[in-house]
N, C-alpha and C positions, 0 to 999 in steps of 0.2 A: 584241461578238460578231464574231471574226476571221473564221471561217468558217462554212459554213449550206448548206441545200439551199430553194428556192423556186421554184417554178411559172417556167417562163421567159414573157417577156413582148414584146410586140410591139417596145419599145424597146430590144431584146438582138441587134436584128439586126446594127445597128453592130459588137460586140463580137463575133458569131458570125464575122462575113465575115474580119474579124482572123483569128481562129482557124483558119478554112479557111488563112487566108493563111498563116499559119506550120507548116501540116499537116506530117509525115513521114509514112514510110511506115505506121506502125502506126496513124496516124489518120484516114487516107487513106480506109480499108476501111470508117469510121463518118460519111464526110462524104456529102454528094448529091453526084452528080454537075456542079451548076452551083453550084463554092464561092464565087459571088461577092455580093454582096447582095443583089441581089434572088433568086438561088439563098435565101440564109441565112433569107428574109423569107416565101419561099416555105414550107422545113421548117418554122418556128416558124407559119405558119399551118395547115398540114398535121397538125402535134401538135396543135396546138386544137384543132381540127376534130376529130381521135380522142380527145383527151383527152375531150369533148362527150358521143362516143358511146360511152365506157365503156370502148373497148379499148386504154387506152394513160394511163398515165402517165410524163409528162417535168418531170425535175426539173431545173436548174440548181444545178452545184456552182459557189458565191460565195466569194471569198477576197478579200482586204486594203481594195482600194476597192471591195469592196460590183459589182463586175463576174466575168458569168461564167468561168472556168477549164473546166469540165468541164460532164458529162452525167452522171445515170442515169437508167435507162429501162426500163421494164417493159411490152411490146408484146403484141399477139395476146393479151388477158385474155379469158379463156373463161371466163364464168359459170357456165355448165353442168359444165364438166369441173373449175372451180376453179385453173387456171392461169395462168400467165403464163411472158413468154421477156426476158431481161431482157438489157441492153448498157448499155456504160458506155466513158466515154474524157475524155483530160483534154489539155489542150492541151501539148504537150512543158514549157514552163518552167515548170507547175505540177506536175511528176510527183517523185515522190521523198521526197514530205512524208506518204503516207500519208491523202489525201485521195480517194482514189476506194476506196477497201475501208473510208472511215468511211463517207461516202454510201451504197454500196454496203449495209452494215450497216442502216444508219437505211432506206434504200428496203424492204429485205424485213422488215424487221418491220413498216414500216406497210402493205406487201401484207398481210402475215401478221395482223395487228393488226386493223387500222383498214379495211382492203376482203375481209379473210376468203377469200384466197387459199389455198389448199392445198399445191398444187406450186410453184416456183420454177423455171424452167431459164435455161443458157445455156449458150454454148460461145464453145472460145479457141481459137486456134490454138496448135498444138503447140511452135511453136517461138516461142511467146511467152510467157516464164517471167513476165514483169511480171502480163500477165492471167492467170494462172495462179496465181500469192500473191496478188492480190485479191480472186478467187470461192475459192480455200481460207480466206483469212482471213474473209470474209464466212459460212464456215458452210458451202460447195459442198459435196458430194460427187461424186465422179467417179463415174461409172454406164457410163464406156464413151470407146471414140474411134470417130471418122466419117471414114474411109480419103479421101483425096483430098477433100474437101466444098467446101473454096471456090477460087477462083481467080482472082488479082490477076495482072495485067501476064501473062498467057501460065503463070503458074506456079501447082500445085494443093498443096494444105496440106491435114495433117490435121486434125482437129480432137474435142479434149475435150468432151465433153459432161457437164454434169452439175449439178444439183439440189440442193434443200434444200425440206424438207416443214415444214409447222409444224411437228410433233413434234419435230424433230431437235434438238440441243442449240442453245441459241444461246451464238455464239461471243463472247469479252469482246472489248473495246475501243473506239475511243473511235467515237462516233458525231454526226455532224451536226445539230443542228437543224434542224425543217423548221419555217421561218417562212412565215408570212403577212402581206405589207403592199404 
């Protein structure tokens, strides 16, 4: 098995801090604010901790040696209302292989599957086509844009928003394993 998705683990902080280390700007916006290890050691104890309390699944995208590349991530899971708000990011030299929209894939059907999630959401910035063919390939539907919503470095972005309900069709292609070991 070349690639997989699996629960990150306290011995992934090494490989997270990497990751910070080689951020661009498009990754930038999904790292903590302190990308250095014990930054990295921090988040991965941070997800546990909510993973524990119900409102948060974080999965590690795995590729070649069995070491993280990416994230997805399904936060804020409302029991009561049946949703969740999902993010996902890969580290630049793993992008282009089609590995975060199979993740992506695999994550919301085990929402939708396996934790009986409802709603799906998430949003892209507008002027980021890459996240934008990930949540369309994953099943999204656009439901709207959000004028000005975020703001990096002094500058404000629009931003996509949008969904996928269990009902919706689900979309083909290839999808990750989620192992357990």
């Amino acid at each position: 098995m070349d690639e997989f998705l699996r629960r990150w683990r306290r011995d992934d902080a090494a490989a997270l801090a990497e990751i910070y280390a080689r951020a661009d700007a498009d990754l930038l916006s999904n790292i903590p604010d302190d990308p250095s290890l014990t930054g990295a050691q921090e988040w991965l104890e941070g997800t546990r901790t909510a993973e524990a309390g119900g409102s948060t699944v974080a999965l590690a995208i795995v590729a070649g040696d069995h070491t993280p590349v990416g994230n997805v991530m399904a936060t804020a899971i409302d029991g009561k209302h049946s949703t969740a708000w999902i993010s996902y990011w890969l580290a630049p030299d793993a992008r282009g292989q089609g590995l975060a929209a199979a993740g992506l894939r695999s994550l919301v059907d085990h929402l939708h599957d396996e934790l009986g999630i409802y709603r799906i959401e998430l949003g892209y910035r507008v002027n980021n086509p890459a996240s934008a063919a990930v949540a369309e390939s994953a099943g999204f539907i656009v439901e709207g844009r959000q004028r000005e919503r975020l703001l990096y470095d002094g500058a404000r972005y629009d931003t996509e928003e949008s969904a996928r309900l269990a009902g919706d069709p689900r979309p083909q292609g290839h999808r990750l394993p989620l192992v357990t070991f």
